[in-house]
N, C-alpha and C positions, 0 to 999 in steps of 0.2 A: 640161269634164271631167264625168265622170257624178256628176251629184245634185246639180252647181253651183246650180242655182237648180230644183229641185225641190221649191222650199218647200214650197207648196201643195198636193201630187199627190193624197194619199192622207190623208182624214179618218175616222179611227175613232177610237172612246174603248175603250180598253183598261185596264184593271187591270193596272198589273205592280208587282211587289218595292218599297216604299220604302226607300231607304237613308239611312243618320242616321250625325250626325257620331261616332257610335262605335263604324260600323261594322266588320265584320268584315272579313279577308280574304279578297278576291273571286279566283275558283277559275273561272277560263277554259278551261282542257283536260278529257277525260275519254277514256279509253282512246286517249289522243293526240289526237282531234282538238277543233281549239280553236273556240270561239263567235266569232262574227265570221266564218267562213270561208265560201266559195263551197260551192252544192251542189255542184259537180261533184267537191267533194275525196271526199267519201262516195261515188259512184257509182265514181270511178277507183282507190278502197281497197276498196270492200266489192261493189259491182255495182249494178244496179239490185234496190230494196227489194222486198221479201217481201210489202207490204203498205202503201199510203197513203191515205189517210184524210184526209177535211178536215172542220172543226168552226167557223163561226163566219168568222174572219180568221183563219184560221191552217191550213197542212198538215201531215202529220206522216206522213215515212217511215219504217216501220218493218223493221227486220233480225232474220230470228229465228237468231242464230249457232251456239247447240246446242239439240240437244232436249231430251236426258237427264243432267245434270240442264236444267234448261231457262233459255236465256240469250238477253234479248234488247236491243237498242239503238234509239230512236226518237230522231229528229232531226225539231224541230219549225222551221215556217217561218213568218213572220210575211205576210198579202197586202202590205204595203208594204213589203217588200225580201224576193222570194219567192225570190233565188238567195241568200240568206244565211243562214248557220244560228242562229238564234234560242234554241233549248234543245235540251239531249242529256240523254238520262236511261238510266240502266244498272240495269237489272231483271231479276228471275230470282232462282236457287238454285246458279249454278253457284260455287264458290268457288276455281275456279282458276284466274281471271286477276284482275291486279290493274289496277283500272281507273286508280289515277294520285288516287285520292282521299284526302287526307288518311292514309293507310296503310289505307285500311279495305277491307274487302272484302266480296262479299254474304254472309248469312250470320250476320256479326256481331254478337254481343249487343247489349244496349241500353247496358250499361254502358260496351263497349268503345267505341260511338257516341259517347258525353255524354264520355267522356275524351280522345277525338279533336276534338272539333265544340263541346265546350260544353254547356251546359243549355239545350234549345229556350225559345224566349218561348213558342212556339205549339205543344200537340197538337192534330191535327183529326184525328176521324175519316173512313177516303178509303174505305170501304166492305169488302165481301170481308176483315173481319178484320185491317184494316191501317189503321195510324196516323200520319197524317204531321204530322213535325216538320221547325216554321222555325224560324228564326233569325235574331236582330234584326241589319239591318242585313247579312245576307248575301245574295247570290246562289244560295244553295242551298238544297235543299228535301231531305228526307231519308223515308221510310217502314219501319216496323217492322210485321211483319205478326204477327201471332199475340198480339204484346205480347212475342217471346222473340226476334227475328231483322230483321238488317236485309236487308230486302227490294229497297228504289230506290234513286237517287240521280240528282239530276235539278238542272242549273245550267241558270242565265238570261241570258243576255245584259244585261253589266250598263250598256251604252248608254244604254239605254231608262230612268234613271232620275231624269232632269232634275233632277239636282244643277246649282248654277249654275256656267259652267266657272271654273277660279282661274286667274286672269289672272295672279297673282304665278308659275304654273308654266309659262309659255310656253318651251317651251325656245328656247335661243339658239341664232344663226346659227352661229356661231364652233365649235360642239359639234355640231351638227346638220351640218355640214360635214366635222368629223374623222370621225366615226362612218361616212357614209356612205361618204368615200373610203377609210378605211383600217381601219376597224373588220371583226372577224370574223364570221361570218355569224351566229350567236349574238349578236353585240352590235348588230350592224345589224337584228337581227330584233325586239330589245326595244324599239327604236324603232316598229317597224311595227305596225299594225293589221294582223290573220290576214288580212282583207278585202282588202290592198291591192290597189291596180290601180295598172301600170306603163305608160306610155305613152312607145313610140320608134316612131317610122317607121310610125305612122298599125294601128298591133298593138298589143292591150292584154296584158302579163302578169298573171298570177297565181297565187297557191300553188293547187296541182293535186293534194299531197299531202299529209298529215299533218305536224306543224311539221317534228318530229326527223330523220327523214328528209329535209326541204329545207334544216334545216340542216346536215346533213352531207353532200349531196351537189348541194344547187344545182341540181336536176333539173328543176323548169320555168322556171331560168334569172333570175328574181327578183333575185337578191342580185348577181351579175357588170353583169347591166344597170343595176341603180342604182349601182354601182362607177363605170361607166363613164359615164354621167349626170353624175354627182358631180365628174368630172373638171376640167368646166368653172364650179363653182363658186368654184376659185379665181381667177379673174380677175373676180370680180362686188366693184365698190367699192360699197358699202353707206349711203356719204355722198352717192352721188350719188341723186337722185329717177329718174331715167329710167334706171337700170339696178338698182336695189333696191325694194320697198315692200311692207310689212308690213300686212293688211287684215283684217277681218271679213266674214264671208260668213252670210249667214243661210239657213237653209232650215226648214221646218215638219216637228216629229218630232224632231228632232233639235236639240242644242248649235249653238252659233254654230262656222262652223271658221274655223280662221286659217291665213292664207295668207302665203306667201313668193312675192313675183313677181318672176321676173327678166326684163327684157321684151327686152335686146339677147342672150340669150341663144340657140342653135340649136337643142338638142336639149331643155335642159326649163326651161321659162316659168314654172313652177310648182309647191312643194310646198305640198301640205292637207295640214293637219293636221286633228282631230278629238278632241272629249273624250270618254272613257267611262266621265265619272265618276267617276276617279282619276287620269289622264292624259294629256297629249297622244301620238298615235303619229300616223304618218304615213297618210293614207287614201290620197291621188294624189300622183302624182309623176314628174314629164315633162310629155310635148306631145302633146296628145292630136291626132289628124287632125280638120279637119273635117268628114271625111265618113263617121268609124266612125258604122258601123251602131248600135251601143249606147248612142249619144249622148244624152243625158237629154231632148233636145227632142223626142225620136219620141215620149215619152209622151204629149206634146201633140196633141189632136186637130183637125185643122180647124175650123172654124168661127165664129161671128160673136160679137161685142159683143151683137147686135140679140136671137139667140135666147137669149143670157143674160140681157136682159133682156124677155123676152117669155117664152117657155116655162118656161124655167128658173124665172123670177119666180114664175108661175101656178103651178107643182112645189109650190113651197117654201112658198106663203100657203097651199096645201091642206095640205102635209104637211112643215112645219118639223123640223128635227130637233132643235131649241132653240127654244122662243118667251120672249121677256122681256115681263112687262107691266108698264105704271105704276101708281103708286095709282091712277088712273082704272079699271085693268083693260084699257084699249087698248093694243094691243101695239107696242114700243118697237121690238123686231127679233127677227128669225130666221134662226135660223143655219143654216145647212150642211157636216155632215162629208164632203163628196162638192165638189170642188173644180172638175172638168168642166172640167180642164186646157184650156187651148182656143187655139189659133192664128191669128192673122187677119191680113190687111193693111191698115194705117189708114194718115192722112195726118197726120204731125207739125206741130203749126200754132205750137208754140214757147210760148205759152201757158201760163204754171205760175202758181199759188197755192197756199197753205201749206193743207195736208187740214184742214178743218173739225176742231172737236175733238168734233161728236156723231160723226161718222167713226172717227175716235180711240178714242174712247170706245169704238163699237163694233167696231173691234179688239181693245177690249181683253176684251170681253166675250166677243168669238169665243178669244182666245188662253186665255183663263181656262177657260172651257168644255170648252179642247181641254188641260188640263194643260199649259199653257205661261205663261211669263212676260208677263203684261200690258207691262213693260216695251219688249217686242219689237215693241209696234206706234211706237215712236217713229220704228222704219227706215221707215216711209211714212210723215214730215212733209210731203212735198211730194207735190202731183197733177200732172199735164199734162193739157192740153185735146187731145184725137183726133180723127178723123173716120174714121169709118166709113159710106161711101155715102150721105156727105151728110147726117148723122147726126152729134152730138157726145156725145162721152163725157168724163167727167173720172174717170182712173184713177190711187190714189195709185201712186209709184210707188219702190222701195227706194232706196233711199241710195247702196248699192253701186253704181247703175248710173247717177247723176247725170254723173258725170264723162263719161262715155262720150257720155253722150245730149245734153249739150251740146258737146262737137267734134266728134263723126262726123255728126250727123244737123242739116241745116239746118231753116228753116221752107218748109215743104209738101213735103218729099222723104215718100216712101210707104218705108214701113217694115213688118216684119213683128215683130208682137209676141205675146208670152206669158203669158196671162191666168191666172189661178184666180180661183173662184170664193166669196166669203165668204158672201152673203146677203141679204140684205133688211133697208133702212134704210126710216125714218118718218120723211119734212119732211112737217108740216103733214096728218100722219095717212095721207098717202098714199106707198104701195109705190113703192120703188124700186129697182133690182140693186144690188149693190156689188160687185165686181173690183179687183182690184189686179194689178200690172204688177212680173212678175219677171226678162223678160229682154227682151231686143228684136234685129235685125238691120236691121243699116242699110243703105239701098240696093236694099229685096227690089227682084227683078222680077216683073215682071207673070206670072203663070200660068195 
């Protein structure tokens, strides 16, 4: 299903919003549409934009909606999930719509601001006579221009804030099963992530519209398909292992998700879940085909073990994008935010020992580097020994996929597996690649 194991795709250091345990209330929608959602819900509400722009890792389509007085809305995109809406910000002078924020509208004094929103932690000056106010512990960013009117108002996707997920809030099967089959399209929708993807009969659904209008008329179909999904959930016994099981799924960017797998099931094998940092809602849900086009393995590009450690290598000793050194000053490792997703066909030779802990280590130095939980390199305790053209590799390889790799795949059946790239380790002061193994296929054939 898409992003299953798209740990590693996309390495950038970004600054976003910290959130702290006192924080505020996070504010998802803005003139109806909600963070988390597909580009295409913007383009099928408003058209294609007036204006897009990219800066850095990020795009930003802009709508200019009136002139006089003048109103406009910018929908920003992040390059690691570029059909999803990342921030909306609602700008201008016009004061006759309301955009769904806190009661406030542009226009607004300052005072009327601080009695809506609070007393910012933070004024910064944002130039052109405008002053923008945060707010501890929220997703929103606010601008008063002149010092007498508010000007912007601009939320963040509060995904992106690597709070660690609470496992005491996992919701339950028992409740995750009423909701679906018989819950109202409003109830069924405070479960879901805007984002969802729906999978039946090898077609992905998803919101096309703005929330309020999908929940009151069902119009790309969303809420009847998981209805009808949901149907066959009650015949799932939860006591049994080969028809229930409850997992962790790790990917890079992002919270661990937790999954519900039902495996004699026909129409859905699976729901994701996803945290954003206040909650679990549902990201996937069904059966996805194996041969949609959208599949998270197309990101992966062909290519070899050999030239990740050979080109790739000689990249990175020139132009590390993290170098660590020792007290000696010789350097420990180098890291890479550029992953060179990579594809290839090796020979399973059965082979495992437990990943060195300088390995370890340097996971944990790459996970820390990249705002992630050092703890997360624990999911590669174990390596396997490979071959590639006669060539060995030893790749840790995740946890999630032990089970797998020991009953489908024998010793010397050729496989096709899926690599990212970490960087550059030092045994004995001399360079060497490091990759890890997030997915694999058993059986590939020759091509």
């Amino acid at each position: 299903m898409r992003g299953s194991f798209q740990s590693f795709l996309i390495f950038t250091v970004v600054l976003f919003f910290s959130l702290t345990s006192n924080a505020q209330p996070i504010i998802s929608e803005l003139n109806g549409f909600h963070l988390g959602q597909f580009r295409a819900v913007t383009h099928s509400e408003l058209g294609e934009p007036d204006d897009l722009q990219t800066r850095d890792e990020y795009a930003y389509e802009v709508y200019y909606l009136t002139e006089e007085p003048p109103l406009y809305l910018v929908f920003q995109y992040h390059k690691s999930e570029p059909q999803i809406i990342y921030s909306i910000q609602w700008s201008g002078e016009d004061k006759s719509i309301d955009p769904g924020f806190r009661g406030l509208r542009l226009g607004a004094t300052p005072e009327e601001v601080e009695k809506a929103l609070g007393k910012p932690s933070k004024k910064i000056e944002a130039g052109e006579n405008r002053t923008r106010w945060e707010f501890e512990g929220a997703n929103y960013s606010v601008e008063i221009m002149d010092g007498k009117k508010l000007s912007s108002i601009r939320i963040v996707d509060e995904r992106v804030e690597g709070r660690d997920p609470d496992v005491k809030a996992l919701p339950k099967f028992d409740e995750v099963k009423r909701i679906l089959q018989n819950g109202s399209n409003a109830e069924i929708a405070s479960i879901l992530s805007p984002g969802v993807e729906v999978y039946e009969d090898g077609k992905v659904l998803y919101f096309k519209r703005k929330m309020k209008p999908e929940v009151a008329d069902d119009s790309s179909k969303v809420f009847s398909t998981i209805r009808k999904l949901a149907k066959e959930l009650s015949g799932v016994d939860r006591t049994k292992p080969d028809e229930y099981d409850e997992v962790g799924r790790f990917r890079y960017g992002r919270d661990v998700l937790h999954v519900l797998k039902f495996s004699k099931l026909k129409g859905i094998n699976e729901i994701v879940f996803m945290w954003t940092g206040r909650k679990w809602v549902i990201w996937e849900i069904g059966m996805e085909s194996p041969n949609n086009d959208n599949s998270w393995m197309n990101r992966y590009e062909p290519g070899s073990l050999k030239n990740l450690a050979t080109e790739k290598l000689k990249n990175l000793i020139a132009y590390p994008n993290v170098l660590m050194k020792g007290p000696d000053g010789k350097p420990i490792v180098r890291l890479s935010y550029n992953s060179f997703p990579t594809r290839t066909r090796v020979v399973f030779t059965g082979e495992t020992r437990k990943t060195s802990e300088s390995r370890i280590k340097l996971l944990e130095y790459w996970l820390t580097a990249l705002g992630r939980a050092k703890s997360e390199a624990k999911l590669f305790e174990n390596e396997f020994r490979f071959v590639e053209n006669g060539e060995t590799y030893w790749l840790p390889v995740q946890s999630t996929l032990l089970p797998d790799l020991k009953t489908e795949v024998k010793n010397g059946d050729t496989i096709e597996i899926y690599v990212a790239w970490v960087g550059v380790e030092y045994v004995d002061e001399k360079p060497f690649s490091f990759a890890v193994l997030n997915e694999f296929i058993a059986n590939s054939p020759q091509k």
